[in-house]
Structures are given as structure tokens and as C-alpha cells.
N, C-alpha and C positions, 0 to 999 in steps of 0.2 A: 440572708439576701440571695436571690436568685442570681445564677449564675449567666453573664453575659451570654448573649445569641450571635452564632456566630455568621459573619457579614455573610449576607447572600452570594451564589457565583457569579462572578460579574458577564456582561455583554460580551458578542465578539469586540474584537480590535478593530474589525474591519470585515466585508462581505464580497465575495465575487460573484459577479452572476456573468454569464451570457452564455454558457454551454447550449440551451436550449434541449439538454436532454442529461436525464439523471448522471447524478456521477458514481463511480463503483472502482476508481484510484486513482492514489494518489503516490507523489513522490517529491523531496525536495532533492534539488542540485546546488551541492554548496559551490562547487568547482566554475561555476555560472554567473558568478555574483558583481553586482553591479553596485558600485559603493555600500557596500558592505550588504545587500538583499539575494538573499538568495532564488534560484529563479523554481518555480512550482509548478508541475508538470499534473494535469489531469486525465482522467481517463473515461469515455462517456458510453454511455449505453448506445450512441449513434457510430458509435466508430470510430472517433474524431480523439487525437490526445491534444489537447490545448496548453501551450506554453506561456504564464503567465510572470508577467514581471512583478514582484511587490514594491516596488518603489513607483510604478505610475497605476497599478492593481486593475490591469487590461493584460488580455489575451494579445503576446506578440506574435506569435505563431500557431499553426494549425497544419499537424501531422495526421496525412489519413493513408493507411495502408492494409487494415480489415474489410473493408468491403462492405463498412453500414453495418459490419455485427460486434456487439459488444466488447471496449476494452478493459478487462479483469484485473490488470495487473501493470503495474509499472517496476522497472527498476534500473538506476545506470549502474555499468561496472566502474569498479574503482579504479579502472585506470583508463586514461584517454576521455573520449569527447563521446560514449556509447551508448543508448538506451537501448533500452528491454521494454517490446509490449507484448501483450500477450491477449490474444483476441478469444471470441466464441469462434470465429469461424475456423478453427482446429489450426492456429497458427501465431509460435512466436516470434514476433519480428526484431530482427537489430540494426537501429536505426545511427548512420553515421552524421553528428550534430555538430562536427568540428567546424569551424570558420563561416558559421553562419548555413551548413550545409541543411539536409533532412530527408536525407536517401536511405533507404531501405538498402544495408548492403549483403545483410542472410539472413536466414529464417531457419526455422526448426519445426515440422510437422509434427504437430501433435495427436494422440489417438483419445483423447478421450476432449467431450466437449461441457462436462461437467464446472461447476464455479467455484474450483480449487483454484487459489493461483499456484504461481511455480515460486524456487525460492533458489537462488545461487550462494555457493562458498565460494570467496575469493579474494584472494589479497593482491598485491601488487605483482603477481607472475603470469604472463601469455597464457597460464593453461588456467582454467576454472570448472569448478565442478557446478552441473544445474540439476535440481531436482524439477520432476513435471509427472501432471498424472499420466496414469497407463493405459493399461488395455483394460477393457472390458469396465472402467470406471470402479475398481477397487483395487488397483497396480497402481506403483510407483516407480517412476522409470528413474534411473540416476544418470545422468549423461557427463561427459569430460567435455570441456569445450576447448579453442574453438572448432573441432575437426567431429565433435558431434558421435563419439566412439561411446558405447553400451560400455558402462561398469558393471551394475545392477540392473535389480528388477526385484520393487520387494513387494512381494503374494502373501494374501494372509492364507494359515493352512484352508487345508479341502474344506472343514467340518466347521469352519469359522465364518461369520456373518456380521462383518463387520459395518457395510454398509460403503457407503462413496466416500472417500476424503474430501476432505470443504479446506481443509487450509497443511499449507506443509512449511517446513524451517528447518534449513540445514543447521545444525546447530551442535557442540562440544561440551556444554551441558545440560541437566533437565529436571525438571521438581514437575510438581503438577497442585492447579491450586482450583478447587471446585467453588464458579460466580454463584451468586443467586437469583441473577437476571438473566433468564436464557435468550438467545435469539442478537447472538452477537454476529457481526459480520466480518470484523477484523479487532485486532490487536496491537498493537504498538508501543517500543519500550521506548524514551528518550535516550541520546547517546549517552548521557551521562548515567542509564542505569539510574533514577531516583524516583521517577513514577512511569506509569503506564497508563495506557488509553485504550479504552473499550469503543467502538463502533452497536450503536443498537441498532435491533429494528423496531423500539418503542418509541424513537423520534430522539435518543437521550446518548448524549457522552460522560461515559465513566472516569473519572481519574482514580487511581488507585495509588497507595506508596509501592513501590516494587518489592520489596526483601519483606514487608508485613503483609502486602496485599491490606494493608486498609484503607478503607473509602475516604477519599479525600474532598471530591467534590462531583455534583451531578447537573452538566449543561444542557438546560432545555434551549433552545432557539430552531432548531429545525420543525418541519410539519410535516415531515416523512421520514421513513426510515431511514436511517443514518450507513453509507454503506463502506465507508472506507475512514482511516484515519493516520495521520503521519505529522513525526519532528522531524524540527528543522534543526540543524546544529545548536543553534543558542536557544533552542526551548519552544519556540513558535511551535504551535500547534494548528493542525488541517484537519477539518472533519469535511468530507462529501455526501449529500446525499440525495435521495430519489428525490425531492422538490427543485433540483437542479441548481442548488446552492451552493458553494463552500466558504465554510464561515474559519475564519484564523483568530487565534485565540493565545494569550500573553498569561500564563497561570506561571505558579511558583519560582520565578526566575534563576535563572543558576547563578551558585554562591562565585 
């Protein structure tokens, strides 16, 4: 007897649209949550980071502080009411969103305008460290925040040709594990460490188990490249992509 087929991947859970222009991040804020939803922070190729509520799944705010050029990157620190964006136009901003606010209250100039995002370490202490690209677009600068002081700066040797960095991660440990589908745009673990999430630019979201790296499931629904991807605490899933969609999606749910 042939052995059962196994159930197709299901639909999103639900779809946002009204960006009006590709999306390229994402972020969730658990710290934001409104009977129990957390609130979903995008980032668009017009400049525009849109604040979206999942429990009425509308755009409640609308942060603009790039200038109409591309936002790359999102992320809030873990302490306080802070986000991080990070634009093309050589600048990442820190956006104070406490009591309803959305003020730009510093910024960090950046030297290279390449589609690396940046990546911070940091726990519950005033001081944090931020990683961001360098100079000449193959530097990695290492900054301490919030006073914005040079640690590093890391150069590959003279005779090395490495090329541009496209993605960076502060991080305390490291394996490496070779896809078979090139042309990823982002990556993403759940908090829980039990799978991961690939970004394509084939239109497709990868699910992976994390500790075996095997393929777990493959989401077609986008009709363009897929360019960013993010978990939410209890497992929700964010894909963004250039058809100006972000589809949220309910897979594996935690034990």
C-alpha cells in the first residue's frame, strides 16, 4: 500500500495589503500588544514604516523619516518603547513610540548604501552594541551605543575579494549550513529555536527544522519576490514582498 501524501501547505491566515509599494521589513513588537496581538511593524521601498495592528489587520500608523528612499531594516531594542529603521538614504533612525509618540529622536549616519541590514546585541542595559556596513561597502563597522563610540572595524585582508556583505548577525554562536535554492533575501529563526524561515526571490517561503535544517514545508502565495520574513512570539509568521503584500501564516504551533 502506498504510503499517505502528505497534506498540502496550507493558505495564509490572513493578508495585508495597502503599503502601496513593495515591502523589504519586517518586525514584530510583542511589548505593543493589544489583547493579546501583537503589533507588526513594516518597511517599504517608498520610505514609509507602517504600523499594523493584527487584531482589526489595518495600518494604525504611518512613520516617515527616510526621505522617499527605501526602508531595509527594522528593529526595536529590548528595552523601552524604541525602534530602529534603517533607510537607503545612508541613515538609521531611532524612533521614540512611547505613549502614542513617533519622533525621530537620533540617528546614525551611515557610509555605505548597499542592502545589508544592520544587526544589534543587547540585553536589558543602557549600553548596546550595533553592527552596520562600512566604508567602501566591504567594512563592517561595530558601534557601542547609545553615544555611537567606534569598537571595530572589520576589513577583509588586502588580497581578499570578498565582495559586499548582503546580511550581518551579532551573534555567540555559528555553524553554517549550504540551501539549495539560491537567491534568499532574509532568514529568520522562531524564538523558540525549532524552525526557520527562508525569504526567496522565486515568489516562495522555506520552512526548515532548525538543528537538522530539513525542509519542512514550501509557501507559494506571493507573485513576486519574497523580500523579508519575521516570528512573532507564539509562532506567527510575516513574509513581505515586492507585490506589495504581507501574508501571516500559523504553521507548526508551539508545544
Amino acid at each position: 500500500m502506498a504510503a499517505p501524501c502528505p497534506p498540502p501547505p496550507p493558505d495564509p491566515q490572513f493578508v495585508l495589503r495597502g503599503t502601496q509599494s513593495p515591502v523589504h521589513a519586517l518586525h514584530f513588537w510583542e511589548g505593543a500588544q493589544a489583547q493579546g496581538h501583537p503589533v507588526l511593524f513594516s518597511g517599504s521601498q517608498s520610505g514609509l514604516v507602517h504600523v499594523w495592528s493584527l487584531q482589526t489587520r489595518r495600518a494604525v500608523a504611518t512613520l516617515d523619516g527616510h526621505g522617499g528612499q527605501c526602508v531595509t531594516w527594522l528593529q526595536m531594542l529590548p528595552q523601552g518603547h524604541q525602534l530602529l529603521s534603517q533607510g537607503r538614504d545612508l541613515k538609521l533612525c531611532l524612533w521614540d513610540l512611547a505613549e502614542g509618540r513617533n519622533a525621530v529622536v537620533d540617528s546614525v549616519r551611515l557610509e555605505s548604501v548597499g542592502f545589508c541590514r544592520s544587526s544589534i546585541l543587547a540585553g536589558g542595559q543602557p549600553r548596546w552594541m550595533l553592527a552596520v556596513p562600512g566604508k567602501g561597502g566591504d567594512e563592517v563597522q561595530i558601534l557601542e551605543m547609545p553615544s555611537k563610540t567606534s569598537v571595530c572595524a572589520l576589513k577583509p585582508k588586502a588580497d581578499a575579494k570578498l565582495g559586499m556583505p548582503m546580511c550581518l548577525r551579532l551573534w555567540q554562536v555559528r555553524g553554517t549550513h549550504e540551501l539549495t535554492n539560491p537567491g534568499i533575501a532574509e532568514i529568520t529563526i522562531r524564538p523558540d529555536r525549532k524552525i526557520l524561515a527562508t525569504a526567496g526571490w522565486d515568489h516562495r517561503i522555506r520552512v526548515f527544522h532548525w538543528r537538522t535544517m530539513q525542509p519542512l514545508a514550501v509557501l507559494a502565495f506571493h507573485s513576486a519576490a519574497v523580500q523579508c520574513v519575521a516570528f512573532a512570539a507564539d509562532g506567527l509568521l510575516a513574509a513581505g514582498s515586492k507585490d506589495q503584500r504581507i501574508s501571516l501564516w500559523s504553521l507548526y504551533p508551539r508545544a
